[in-house]
Structure formats: C-alpha cells, structure tokens
DOVEXNU-344830 format. One record per residue (C-alpha): residue number from 0; x, y, z. Coordinates in nm, 3 decimals, padded with zeros to 5 digits. Layout:
# DOVEXNU-344830
   loke        px        py        pz
    NUM         X         Y         Z
...
This chain:
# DOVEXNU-344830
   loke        px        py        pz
      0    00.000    00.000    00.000
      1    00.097    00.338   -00.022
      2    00.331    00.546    00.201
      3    00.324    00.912    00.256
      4    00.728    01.038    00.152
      5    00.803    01.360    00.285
      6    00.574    01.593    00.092
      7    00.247    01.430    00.148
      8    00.367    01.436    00.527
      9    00.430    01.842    00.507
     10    00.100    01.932    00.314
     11   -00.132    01.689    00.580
     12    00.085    01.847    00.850
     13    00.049    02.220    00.729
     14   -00.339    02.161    00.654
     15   -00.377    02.023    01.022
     16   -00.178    02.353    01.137
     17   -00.468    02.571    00.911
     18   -00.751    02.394    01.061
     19   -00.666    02.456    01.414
     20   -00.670    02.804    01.354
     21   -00.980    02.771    01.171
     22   -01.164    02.678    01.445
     23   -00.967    02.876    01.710
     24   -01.108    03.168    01.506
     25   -01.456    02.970    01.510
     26   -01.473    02.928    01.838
     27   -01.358    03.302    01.955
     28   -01.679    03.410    01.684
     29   -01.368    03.525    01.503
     30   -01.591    03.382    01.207
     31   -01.950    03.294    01.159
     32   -02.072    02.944    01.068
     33   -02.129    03.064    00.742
     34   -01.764    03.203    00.698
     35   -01.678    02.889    00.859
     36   -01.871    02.596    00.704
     37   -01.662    02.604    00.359
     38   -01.359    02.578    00.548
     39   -01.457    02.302    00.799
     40   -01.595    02.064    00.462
     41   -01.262    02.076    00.315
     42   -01.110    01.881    00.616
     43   -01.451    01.659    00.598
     44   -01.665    01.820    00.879
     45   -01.989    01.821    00.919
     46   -02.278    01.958    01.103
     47   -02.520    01.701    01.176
     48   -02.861    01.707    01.390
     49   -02.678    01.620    01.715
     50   -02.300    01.716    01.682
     51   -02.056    01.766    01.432
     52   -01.954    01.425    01.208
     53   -01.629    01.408    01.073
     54   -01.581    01.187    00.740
     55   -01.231    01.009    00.736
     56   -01.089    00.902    00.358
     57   -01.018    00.544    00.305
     58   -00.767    00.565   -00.043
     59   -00.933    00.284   -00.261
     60   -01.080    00.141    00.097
     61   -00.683    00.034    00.167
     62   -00.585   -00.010    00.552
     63   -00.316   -00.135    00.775
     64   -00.299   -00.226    01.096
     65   -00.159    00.099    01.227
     66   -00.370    00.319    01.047
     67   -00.685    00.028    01.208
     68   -00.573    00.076    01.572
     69   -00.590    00.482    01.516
     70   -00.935    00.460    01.403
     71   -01.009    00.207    01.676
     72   -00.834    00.529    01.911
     73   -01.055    00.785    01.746
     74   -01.369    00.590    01.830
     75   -01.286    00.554    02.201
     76   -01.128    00.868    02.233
     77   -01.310    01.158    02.092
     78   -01.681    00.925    01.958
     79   -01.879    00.712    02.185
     80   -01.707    00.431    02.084
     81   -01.764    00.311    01.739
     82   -01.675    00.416    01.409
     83   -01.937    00.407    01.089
     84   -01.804    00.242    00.746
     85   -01.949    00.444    00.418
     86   -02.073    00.354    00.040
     87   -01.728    00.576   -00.015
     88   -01.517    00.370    00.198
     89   -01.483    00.606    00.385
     90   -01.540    00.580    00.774
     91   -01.767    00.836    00.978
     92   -01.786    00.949    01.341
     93   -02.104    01.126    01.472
     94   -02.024    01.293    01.771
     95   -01.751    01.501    01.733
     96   -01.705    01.824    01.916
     97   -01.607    02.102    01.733
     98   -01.265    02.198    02.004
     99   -01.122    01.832    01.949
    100   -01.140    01.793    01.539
    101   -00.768    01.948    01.514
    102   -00.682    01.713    01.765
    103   -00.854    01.414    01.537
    104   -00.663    01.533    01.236
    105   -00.353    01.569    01.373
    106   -00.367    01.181    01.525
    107   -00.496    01.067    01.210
    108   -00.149    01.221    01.030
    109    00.067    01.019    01.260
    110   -00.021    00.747    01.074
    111   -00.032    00.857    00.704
    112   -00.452    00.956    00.716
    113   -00.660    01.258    00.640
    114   -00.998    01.396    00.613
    115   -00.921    01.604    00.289
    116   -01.159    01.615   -00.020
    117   -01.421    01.383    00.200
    118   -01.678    01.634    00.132
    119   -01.740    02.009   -00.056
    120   -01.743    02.101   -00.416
    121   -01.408    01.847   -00.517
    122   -01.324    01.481   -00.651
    123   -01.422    01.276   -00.363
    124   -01.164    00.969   -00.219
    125   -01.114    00.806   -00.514
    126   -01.276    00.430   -00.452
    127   -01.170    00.107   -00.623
    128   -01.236   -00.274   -00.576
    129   -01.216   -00.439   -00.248
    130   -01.084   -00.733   -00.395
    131   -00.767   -00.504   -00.563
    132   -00.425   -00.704   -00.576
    133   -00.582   -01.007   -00.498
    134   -00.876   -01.062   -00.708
    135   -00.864   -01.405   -00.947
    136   -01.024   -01.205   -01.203
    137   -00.836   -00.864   -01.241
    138   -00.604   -00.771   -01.513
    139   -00.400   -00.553   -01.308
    140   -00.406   -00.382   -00.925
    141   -00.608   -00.073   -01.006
    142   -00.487    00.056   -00.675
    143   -00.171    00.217   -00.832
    144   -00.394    00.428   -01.121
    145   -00.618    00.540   -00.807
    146   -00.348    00.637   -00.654
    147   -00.175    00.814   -00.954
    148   -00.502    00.998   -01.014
    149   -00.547    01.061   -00.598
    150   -00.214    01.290   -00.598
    151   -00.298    01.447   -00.945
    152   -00.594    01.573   -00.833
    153   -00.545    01.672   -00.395
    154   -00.499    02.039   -00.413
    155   -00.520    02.080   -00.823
    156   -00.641    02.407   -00.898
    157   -00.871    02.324   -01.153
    158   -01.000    02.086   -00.937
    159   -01.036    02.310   -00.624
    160   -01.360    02.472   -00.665
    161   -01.532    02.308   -00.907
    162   -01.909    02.292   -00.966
    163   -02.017    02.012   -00.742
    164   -01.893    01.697   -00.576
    165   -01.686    01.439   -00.850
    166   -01.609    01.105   -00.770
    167   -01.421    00.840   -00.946
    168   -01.426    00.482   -00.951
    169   -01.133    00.226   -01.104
    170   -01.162   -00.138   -01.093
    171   -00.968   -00.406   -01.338
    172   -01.177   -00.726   -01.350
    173   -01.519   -00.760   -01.587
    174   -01.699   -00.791   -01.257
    175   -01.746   -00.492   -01.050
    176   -01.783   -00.457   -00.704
    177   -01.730   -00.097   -00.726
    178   -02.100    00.039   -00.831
    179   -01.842    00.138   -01.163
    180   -02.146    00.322   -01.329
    181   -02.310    00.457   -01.073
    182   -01.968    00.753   -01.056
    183   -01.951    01.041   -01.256
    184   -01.603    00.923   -01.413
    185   -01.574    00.543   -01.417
    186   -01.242    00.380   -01.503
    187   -01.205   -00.017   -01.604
    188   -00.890   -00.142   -01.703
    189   -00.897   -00.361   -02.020
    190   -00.671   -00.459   -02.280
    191   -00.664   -00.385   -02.658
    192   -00.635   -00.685   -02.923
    193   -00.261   -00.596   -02.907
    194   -00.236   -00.681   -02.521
    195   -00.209   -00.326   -02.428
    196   -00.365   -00.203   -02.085
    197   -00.548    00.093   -02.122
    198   -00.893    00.219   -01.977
    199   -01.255    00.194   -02.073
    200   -01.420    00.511   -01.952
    201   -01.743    00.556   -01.834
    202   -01.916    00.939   -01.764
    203   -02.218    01.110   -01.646
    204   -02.333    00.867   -01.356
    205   -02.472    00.961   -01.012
    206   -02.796    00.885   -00.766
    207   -02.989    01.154   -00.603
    208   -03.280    01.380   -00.674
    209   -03.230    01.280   -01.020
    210   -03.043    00.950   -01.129
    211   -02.776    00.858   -01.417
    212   -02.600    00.540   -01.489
    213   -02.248    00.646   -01.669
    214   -02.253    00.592   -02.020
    215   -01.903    00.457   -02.196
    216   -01.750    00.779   -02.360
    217   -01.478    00.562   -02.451
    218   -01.388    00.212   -02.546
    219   -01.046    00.210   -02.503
    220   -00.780    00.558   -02.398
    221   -00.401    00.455   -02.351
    222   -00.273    00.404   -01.995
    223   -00.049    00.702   -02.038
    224   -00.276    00.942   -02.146
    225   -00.581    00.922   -01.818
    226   -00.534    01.212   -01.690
    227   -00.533    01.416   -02.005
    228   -00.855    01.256   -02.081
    229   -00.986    01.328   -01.689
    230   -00.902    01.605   -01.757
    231   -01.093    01.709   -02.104
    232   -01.389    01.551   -01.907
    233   -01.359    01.821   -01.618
    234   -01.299    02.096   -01.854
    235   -01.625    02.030   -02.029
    236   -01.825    02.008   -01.726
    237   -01.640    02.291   -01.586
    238   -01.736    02.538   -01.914
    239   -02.087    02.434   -01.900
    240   -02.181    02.349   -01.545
    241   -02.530    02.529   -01.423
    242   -02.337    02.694   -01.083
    243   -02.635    02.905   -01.065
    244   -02.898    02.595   -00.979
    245   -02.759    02.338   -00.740
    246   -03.045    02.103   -00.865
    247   -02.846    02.108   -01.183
    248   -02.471    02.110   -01.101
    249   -02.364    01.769   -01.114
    250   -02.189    01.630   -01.429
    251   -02.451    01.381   -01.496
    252   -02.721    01.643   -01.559
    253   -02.490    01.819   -01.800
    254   -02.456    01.491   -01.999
    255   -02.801    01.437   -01.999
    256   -02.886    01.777   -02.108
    257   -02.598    01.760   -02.393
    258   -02.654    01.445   -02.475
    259   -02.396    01.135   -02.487
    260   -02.278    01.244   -02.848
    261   -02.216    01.626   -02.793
    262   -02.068    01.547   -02.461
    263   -01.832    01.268   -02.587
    264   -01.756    01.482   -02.924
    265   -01.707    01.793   -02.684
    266   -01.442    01.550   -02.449
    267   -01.237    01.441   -02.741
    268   -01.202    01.784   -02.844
    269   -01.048    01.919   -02.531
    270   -00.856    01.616   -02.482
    271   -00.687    01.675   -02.842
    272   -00.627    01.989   -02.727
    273   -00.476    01.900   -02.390
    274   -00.282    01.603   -02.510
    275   -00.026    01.900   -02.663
    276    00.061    02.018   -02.339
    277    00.198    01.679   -02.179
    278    00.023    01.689   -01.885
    279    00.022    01.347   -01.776
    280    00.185    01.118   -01.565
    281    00.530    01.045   -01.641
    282    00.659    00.694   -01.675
    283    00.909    00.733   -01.346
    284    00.600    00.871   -01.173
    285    00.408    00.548   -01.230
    286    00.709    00.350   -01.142
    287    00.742    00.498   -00.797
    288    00.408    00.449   -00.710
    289    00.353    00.079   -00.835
    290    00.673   -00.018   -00.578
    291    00.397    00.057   -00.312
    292    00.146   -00.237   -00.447
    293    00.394   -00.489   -00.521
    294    00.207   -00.841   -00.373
    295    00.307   -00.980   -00.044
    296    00.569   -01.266   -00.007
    297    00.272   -01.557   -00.078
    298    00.410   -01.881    00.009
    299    00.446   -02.141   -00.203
    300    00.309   -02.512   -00.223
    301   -00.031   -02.416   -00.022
    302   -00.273   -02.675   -00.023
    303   -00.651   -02.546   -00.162
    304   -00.810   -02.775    00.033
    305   -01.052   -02.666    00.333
    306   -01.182   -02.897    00.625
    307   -01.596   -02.829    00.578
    308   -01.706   -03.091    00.821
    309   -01.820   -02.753    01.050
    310   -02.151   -02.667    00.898
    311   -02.122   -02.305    01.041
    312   -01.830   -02.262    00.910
    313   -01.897   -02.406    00.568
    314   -02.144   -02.152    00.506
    315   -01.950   -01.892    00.625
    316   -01.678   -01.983    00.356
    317   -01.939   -02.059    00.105
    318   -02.054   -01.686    00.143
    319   -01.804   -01.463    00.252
    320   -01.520   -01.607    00.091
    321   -01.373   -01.581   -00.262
    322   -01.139   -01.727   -00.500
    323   -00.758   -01.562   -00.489
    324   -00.501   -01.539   -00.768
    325   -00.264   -01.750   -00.537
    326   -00.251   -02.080   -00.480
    327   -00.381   -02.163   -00.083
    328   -00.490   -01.830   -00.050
    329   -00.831   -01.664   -00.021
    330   -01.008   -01.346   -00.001
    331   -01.256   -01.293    00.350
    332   -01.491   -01.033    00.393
    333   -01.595   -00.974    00.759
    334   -01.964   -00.904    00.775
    335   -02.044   -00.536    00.934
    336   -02.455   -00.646    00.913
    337   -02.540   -00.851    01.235
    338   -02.915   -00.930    01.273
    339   -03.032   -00.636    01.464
    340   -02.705   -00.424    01.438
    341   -02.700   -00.095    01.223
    342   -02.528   -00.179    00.880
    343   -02.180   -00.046    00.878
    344   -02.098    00.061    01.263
    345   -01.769   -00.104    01.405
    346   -01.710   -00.027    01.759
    347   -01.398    00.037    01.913
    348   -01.277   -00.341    02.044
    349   -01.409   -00.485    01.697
    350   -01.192   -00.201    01.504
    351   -00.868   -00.332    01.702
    352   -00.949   -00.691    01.693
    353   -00.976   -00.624    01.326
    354   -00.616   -00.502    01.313
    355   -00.458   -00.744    01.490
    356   -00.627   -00.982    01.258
    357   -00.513   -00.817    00.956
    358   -00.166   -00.817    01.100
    359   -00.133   -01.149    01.186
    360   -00.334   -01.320    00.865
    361   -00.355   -01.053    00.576
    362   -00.003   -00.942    00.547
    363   -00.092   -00.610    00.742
    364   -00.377   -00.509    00.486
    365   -00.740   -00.436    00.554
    366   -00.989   -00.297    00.310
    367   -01.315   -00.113    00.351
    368   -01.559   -00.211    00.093
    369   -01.856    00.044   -00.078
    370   -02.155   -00.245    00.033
    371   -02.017   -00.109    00.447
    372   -01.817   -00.446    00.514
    373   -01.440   -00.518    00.557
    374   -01.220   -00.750    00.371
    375   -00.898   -00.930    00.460
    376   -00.771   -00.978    00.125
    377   -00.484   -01.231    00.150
    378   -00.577   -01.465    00.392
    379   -00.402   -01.862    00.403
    380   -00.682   -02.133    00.365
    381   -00.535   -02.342    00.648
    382   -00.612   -02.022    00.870
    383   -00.945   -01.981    00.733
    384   -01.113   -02.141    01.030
    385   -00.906   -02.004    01.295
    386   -00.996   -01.640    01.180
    387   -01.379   -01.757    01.180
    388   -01.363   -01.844    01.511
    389   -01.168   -01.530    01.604
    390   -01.461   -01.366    01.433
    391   -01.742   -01.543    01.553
    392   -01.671   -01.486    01.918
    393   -01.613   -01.085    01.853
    394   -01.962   -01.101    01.650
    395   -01.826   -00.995    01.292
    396   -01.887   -01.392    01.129
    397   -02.229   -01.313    00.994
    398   -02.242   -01.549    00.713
    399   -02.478   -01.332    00.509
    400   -02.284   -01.151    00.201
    401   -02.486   -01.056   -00.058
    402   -02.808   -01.190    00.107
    403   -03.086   -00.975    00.220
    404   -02.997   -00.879    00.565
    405   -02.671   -00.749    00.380
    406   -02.841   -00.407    00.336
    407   -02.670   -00.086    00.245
    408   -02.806    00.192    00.501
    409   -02.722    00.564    00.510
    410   -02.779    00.689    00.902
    411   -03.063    00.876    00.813
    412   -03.256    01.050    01.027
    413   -03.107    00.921    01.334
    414   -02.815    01.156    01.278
    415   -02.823    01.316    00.962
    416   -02.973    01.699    00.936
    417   -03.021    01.616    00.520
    418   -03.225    01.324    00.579
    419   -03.663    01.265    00.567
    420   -03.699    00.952    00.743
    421   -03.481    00.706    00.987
    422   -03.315    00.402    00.779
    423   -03.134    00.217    01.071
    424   -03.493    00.097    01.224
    425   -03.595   -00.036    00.933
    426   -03.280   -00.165    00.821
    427   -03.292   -00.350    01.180
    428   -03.665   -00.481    01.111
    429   -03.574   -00.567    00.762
    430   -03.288   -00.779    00.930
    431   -03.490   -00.972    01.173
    432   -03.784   -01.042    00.962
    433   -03.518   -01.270    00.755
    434   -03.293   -01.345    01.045
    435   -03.296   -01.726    00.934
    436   -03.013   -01.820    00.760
    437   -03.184   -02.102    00.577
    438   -03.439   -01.859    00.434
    439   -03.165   -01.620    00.328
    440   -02.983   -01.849    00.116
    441   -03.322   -02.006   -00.016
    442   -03.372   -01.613   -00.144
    443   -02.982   -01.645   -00.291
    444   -02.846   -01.323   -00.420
    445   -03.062   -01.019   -00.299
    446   -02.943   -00.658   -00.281
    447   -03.142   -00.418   -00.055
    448   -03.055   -00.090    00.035
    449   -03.200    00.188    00.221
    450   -03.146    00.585    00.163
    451   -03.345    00.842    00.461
    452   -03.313    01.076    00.169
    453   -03.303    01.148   -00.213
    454   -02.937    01.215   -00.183
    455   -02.921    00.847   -00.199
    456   -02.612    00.801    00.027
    457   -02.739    00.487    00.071
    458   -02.762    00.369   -00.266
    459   -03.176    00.310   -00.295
    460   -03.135    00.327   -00.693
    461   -02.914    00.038   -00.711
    462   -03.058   -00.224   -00.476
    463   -03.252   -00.522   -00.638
    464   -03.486   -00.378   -00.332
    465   -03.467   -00.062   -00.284
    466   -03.604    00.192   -00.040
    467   -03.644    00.557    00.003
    468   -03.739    00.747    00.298
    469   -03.959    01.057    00.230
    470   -04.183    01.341    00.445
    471   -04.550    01.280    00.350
    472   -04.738    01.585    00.515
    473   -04.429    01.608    00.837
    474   -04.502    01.195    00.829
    475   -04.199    00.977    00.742
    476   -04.289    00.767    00.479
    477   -04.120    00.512    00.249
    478   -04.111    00.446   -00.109
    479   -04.024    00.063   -00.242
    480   -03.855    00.020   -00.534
    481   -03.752   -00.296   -00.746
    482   -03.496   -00.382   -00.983
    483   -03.188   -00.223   -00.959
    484   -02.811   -00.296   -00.954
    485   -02.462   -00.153   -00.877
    486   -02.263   -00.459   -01.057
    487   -02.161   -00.518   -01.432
    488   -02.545   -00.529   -01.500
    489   -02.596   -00.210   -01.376
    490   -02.954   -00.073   -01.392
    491   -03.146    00.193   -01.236
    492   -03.474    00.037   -00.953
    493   -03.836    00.167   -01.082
    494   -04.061    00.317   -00.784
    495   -04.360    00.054   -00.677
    496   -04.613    00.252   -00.638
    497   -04.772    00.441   -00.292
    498   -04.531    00.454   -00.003
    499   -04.597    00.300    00.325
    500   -04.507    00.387    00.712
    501   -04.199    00.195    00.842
    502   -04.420   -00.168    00.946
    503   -04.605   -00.132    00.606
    504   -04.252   -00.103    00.394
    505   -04.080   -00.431    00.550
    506   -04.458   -00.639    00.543
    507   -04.438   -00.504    00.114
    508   -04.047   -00.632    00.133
    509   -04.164   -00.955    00.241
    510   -04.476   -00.982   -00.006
    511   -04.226   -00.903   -00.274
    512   -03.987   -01.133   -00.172
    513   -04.243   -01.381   -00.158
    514   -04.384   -01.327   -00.497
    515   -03.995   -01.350   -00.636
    516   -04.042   -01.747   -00.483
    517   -04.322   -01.822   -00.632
    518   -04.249   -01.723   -00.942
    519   -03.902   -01.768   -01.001
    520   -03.739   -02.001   -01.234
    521   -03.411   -02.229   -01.128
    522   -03.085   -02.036   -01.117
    523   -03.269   -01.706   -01.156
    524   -03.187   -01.399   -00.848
    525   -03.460   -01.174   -00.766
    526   -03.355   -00.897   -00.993
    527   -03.348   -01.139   -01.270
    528   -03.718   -01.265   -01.214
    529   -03.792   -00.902   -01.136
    530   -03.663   -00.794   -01.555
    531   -03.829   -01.109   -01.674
    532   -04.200   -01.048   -01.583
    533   -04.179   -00.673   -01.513
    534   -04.315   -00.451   -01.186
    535   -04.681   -00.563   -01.253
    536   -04.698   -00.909   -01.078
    537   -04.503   -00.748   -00.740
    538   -04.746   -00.438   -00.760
    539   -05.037   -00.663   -00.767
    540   -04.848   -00.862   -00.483
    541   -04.744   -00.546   -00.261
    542   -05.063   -00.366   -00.314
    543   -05.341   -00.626   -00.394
C-alpha cells in the first residue's frame, strides 16, 4: 500500500496547522458558521442534527494495521465508541465536538490519514475494488492508477472549486464490485487486441434527486494518457456546469442535457487539445508508485483444500469467501450487518481486533468495501477457520454476504440533518424479519438498500430492493422500489407505487420477496425474475 514520503507528510501536516486556527477563530466568533462551514468541509466536517460528524478518507478502501488501531483510538477517544463504514469507503464518526477535530486530524497524520476532499465542491476519495491485488479475475491492481489519479488531483487548482462533488471509480476485472457506473467518471482497465492495458471510460453517472448510470464515452484511452482525458472531461463540465442551480450542477445532468454524443464529441475535443501540453503522468512517476502495491511474499506449495465438516463454518466460507489469484490463498470479507445491528458501525474493540487480525493473517492489509463491510484480502486457507472463530466470538462472522440482511443503510434520520426519514430501524426490522439463515440463502443473491433521503447516500437506486425514505405531510414515509443494480449489469430500480409507514414497507419487502419465490425459475436472483416479468406481478403482490 501506499506510504506518505516527505511531501504528502508536510501538506497533511500544514493543513492540520490551518484547521486549528480555523476553528480557534470559530470558536472566539472570530468567524460565523457561514464564513466557517466552507472551510470546515474541506477537512470533511460536518454539522449534523446532534453534533458535528467528521468523514475520514479510506484511499481505494486500503488499511493497515496501524492506520486500524488509530481509528479504533478515534472511536474511544473523541466518539462514543464506534466508528461508521461508508458507500465511499470512507469511515464516519457522529459525535464530534467542534474543540477536538484538530486534535482528530492531527492523530490521524501520525499514521499517514486525512480527512481532505471527503466532502465540498471536489473529486471525492477516489474508490476502487475491495478485492484489488488479490482478485482471481483482475487484469492488473487498479490501486496504483487510483493512486496516480489521488495525488494528481489533492490540491489541483482546476480541481479546487469546481461545480459540485466528482467522484471516481477504477476497478480491473469484468466484474465490478465498485458500483463502476453509478460515478460520474468510471475507469475499467482492459486490454486492446494488441495486449495493451489501457482504460474503458465511463461518464455522467450519479444517484440523487435525479439519477444517471455512466454511459461509456470511450472504449479504449491509452494508460499514459488518463489524466489528459480526466481532464478534457472536467474541462467540459467545468465550461458548461449550471453553478447558478444546485439542482443542476452535477456532471450527470450536463450529460443528460448535452446528450452522450455532444458530450463525448465535446471531451475528445479538449482532450486533443490538452494532449499537446503533456500533462500526464510520467513513466518514473508510475514507477514509484507501483513499488507501493507490489504483492506480499505468498508462500508457495499451499494446499486449496478446506476442512468443511463444520456446517457453520462451511457456510461462512461458502458466502463470505472468494477465489484468490494465489494458490492456498483466499479473499474474507468480515460481515459489518449482524441481525439487529445498524449496517456499517464497528465499535472500538471490533476495530482493534480487526487489526490485529489483519496483522497477523492478511499481510498487514485491511480494506473497507462500498456495500459497508471489511475485507482481509490475503488470507491462508489453512487459517481460514481459525480467523472464523476469532470472528465469531467478537460477533463480525455473519455469514450473510450478498443476502438480504446485507443491506446498504445511510444513518438517516437518526443523525443526519439532510435526511426525511430514519433508515437504521428499518434496516434492523428488515434484518430480523429474515434473520434465518436457511431462508436467506433459499432467497440467494438479494441486494437491498436503504437511503433516509433522495441524496441516496445509501444507494436506494441500485438495490434489487430498494427503499427511500420521504416526508408525507411532516409523516416519514417510504417508497419501495424494485430492480436495480450496482454490478456489471448495472440498472437503475423503478418506484412501486404508494409509499408506506416503516411496518407497512418491511410487510411489502416480504410480499415481494415472496412473490420472487413463487415465481421464479431455477438459477434465476430476484432482480433477474424481477426484468423477466416486469413490476406488474409485485405491484399486484405489494398492493393487492
């Protein structure tokens, strides 16, 4: 993973030094909260309904066990004890005080973290696949293009105030478990027929008030050229962004309202232009940073083979574990969704135990994933069932990936001062009405995903069951929606019908859940009986 050299140390240090004053001057009423609030977003502070949250970046979700314990510090030491892991993976705290964020920043620099570019008008932390440098399937670690594009664009002028929020996505495999489309810039690396790696680029995605799936702007753009292209696509959005209507800022819009010819002939332009000025990366550049993702010492000669004569544990591997590119190794994603727990909190023990077991199994690297859970990437078979049992006594062995009681949830209204409805209660009824494992698997592959809000932070657009929390009349209310996805099949989920209070929407999950069983065909996952007889036979089931 990557390791701060001297300069990254002095900026984090110097923007730690800038912040403290900030809120010195805060505090004294120096500054109003107006004057203020631009300043404390750029270090990733927020004011919430009950105290100030500060967002933490997670580069490409990438951890060690240092950087682990200091979150794990963080939680005990300035938040009541737990940590929240984001669709960004990012992690969250939600009761910061105002005096002590300095203090939070400057602990997190100690060990090579930030808060930078975690919220405000910039490209966001710059996610990537979970599975990244040990993935079966990738062509390449997309980690080191991430992080090429990461110190490109901290601090870039033209990137400093631009219309809205960007973010960016890069994965390297045909499957994605990045929610590729669902960015306003989307990166996967493929090769030409000539063996060449290079990028297929995706633009004009984004949830919220008013949803986009990326289109592909480009089939293939040379490694070396990226950032000259990135930046032609900024350029564009930059000349024609609406800064006057924040309803209308993001890039997506623009594309819409251009259209996916004008926008792609008006991106080749600029890049022509820009490719004249050699802008991007040099060769020596890339070199440096790729030493940083070179893969662990695997051993050699490891056996594949797993004793499954545990049931529990056999379904734990069956579910939460995935095929590695080496030999005895595999890839284990630590469920953050226990029945009844809110989707994506950590507290402080679980964050340590965490480390240690990333330290003493995964080669010192953890990873956050977008879907709230963690991942040990490079973890021996033969200590497979040790680490489950390590798990399972510290709760984090759910066996549940990908299953229903999986669910994305924003905070909602719990904590957020955006938000129209609470997510974690129903999230935590949602959980319990399918608490039995057996039924879970019988459902197989079933995204749901809850949002308090339109700003979809919890990523209602994209869940094979989706829901979204809305005031009806100063009444929190909740909209169902069917048939989306976040993975290579990405599509956008269609709105049921009426909404319903918080009982009504999980009884309507479970009639459409049972509807999906009585209907579906062998082999076939909910969204894929949902696109092959259409919303009307779950409407009639839902409503009657």
């Amino acid at each position: 993973m990557y390791r701060y050299d001297k300069y990254d140390q002095a900026i984090v240090d110097a923007r730690v030094a800038e912040f403290r004053d900030q809120v010195a001057r805060r505090i004294a009423g120096d500054m109003n909260d107006d004057q203020f609030k631009p300043l404390r977003l750029k270090n990733g502070l927020y004011l919430q309904l009950h105290a100030y949250m500060l967002r933490v970046a997670i580069p490409y979700g990438t951890l060690n066990s240092r950087q682990t314990r200091m979150l794990a510090h963080i939680a005990r030491k300035y938040d009541r004890g737990y940590g929240h892991f984001t669709t960004r993976q990012n992690i969250q705290y939600n009761w910061i005080k105002l005096e002590e964020a300095p203090d939070i920043l400057a602990d997190l620099a100690t060990v090579e973290m930030h808060a930078i570019q975690t919220s405000g008008e910039s490209i966001r932390n710059i996610s990537a696949d979970p599975f990244a440098g040990a993935a079966a399937d990738e062509i390449e670690d997309p980690r080191i293009w991430a992080e090429l594009l990461r110190q490109a664009t901290t601090f870039h002028p033209e990137f400093s105030y631009l219309p809205r929020k960007f973010k960016i996505a890069v994965i390297a495999a045909a499957e994605d478990r990045a929610a590729l489309r669902w960015h306003d810039l989307a990166l996967r690396i493929v090769r030409n027929e000539a063996g060449e790696s290079g990028f297929e680029v995706f633009a004009g995605g984004g949830m919220g008030r008013t949803p986009f799936i990326a289109f592909p702007i480009r089939s293939f753009c040379p490694t070396e050229q990226i950032f000259s292209y990135l930046q032609a696509v900024l350029r564009v959005w930059n000349l024609h962004a609406r800064r006057d209507n924040i309803h209308k800022q993001r890039m997506k819009i623009l594309v819409h309202e251009l259209g996916e010819e004008e926008f792609r002939r008006q991106v080749e332009e600029e890049f022509g232009r820009i490719l004249t000025l050699g802008t991007d990366f040099p060769q020596a550049e890339y070199d440096r940073i790729a030493t940083h993702f070179v893969p662990p010492p695997f051993e050699q000669g490891l056996s594949d083979e797993l004793d499954l004569s545990d049931p529990d544990f056999r379904l734990w591997v069956e579910q939460n574990v995935h095929a590695h590119k080496a030999p005895g190794y595999a890839i284990a994603t630590i469920s953050l969704k226990p029945i009844g727990g809110i989707p994506g909190d950590i507290s402080a023990e679980q964050i340590d135990l965490v480390a240690d077991l990333a330290e003493k199994y995964s080669f010192d690297e953890l990873r956050a994933t977008h879907a709230q859970n963690l991942v040990l990437p490079h973890v021996r078979k033969a200590d497979l069932y040790t680490l489950w049992q390590t798990l399972d006594a510290a709760g984090l062995a759910s066996a549940n990936l990908d299953l229903i009681s999986d669910l994305i949830t924003c905070p909602g209204l719990d904590y957020c001062s955006l938000a129209n409805a609470r997510s974690i209660p129903v999230a935590q009824k949602i959980a319990e009405r399918f608490a039995d494992p057996a039924r879970q698997r019988d459902l197989g592959e079933l995204k749901l995903k809850i949002s308090g809000c339109i700003n979809a932070c919890g990523h209602h657009h994209a869940g094979h069951i989706g829901i979204l929390g809305v005031d009806k009349k100063g009444k929190e209310s909740y909209q169902l929606l069917l048939g989306g996805s976040g993975a290579e099949d990405t599509s956008q989920a269609k709105i049921t019908g009426p909404g319903f209070d918080e009982d009504g929407v999980v009884d309507a999950v479970e009639r459409a859940v049972e509807k999906y069983r009585a209907v579906r065909e062998p082999g076939e996952r909910f969204v894929d009986t949902y696109r092959r007889v259409g919303m009307e036979p779950f409407k009639e089931a839902i409503y009657g």
